[in-house]
Structure formats: structure tokens, C-alpha cells
C-alpha positions, -999 to +999 in steps of 0.1 A: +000+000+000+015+038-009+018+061+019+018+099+010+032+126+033+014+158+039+036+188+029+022+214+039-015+222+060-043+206+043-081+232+045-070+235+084-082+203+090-050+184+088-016+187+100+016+191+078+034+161+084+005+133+089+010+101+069-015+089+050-024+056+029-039+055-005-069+032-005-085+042-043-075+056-073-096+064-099-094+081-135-129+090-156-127+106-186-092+121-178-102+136-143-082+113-115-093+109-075-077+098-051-086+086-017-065+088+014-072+077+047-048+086+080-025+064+093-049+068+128-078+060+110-095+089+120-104+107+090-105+102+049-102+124+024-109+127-018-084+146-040-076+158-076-046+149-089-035+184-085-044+186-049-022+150-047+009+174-061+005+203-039+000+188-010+018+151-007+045+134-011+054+098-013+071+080+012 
């Protein structure tokens, strides 16, 4: 399973520096998703695949 970084604040809801695993990734009609959940398993979230560049980074 990938685990992402966060780099920087997420919406003030999470911290820079949470880990996070990728559960799903999708693509329709050129438009990716992915989902992340925290390594706590206390929260999820849905991102574009811009969102996925500004804000993680792989482990």
C-alpha cells in the first residue's frame, strides 16, 4: 500500500506532516481521485490529482 506525506496544512483540517495511505485511485474521462485515509484512522479524504501534487508526497 503507498503512503503519502502531507507537505504542507491541508483546509485546516489536517496537519503538515500526517501520513496517509492510499486506499483508491480512480481516473474517468481524464479527471483522477484519489482517496486517502490517516494512518490513525480517523479521517479520509478525496483529492484531484492536483491537490495529490501540492499537497503530498510519497514515502
Amino acid at each position: 500500500m503507498k503512503r503519502y506525506k502531507l507537505i504542507k496544512n491541508y483546509k485546516g483540517i489536517h496537519k503538515k506532516g500526517t501520513i496517509f495511505y492510499l486506499i483508491a485511485e480512480s481516473e474517468f474521462i481524464g479527471v483522477k481521485e484519489f482517496v486517502l485515509q490517516t494512518k490513525k484512522i480517523n479521517g479520509k479524504i478525496i483529492l484531484s490529482e492536483k491537490e495529490m501534487r501540492d499537497y503530498f508526497r510519497q514515502l
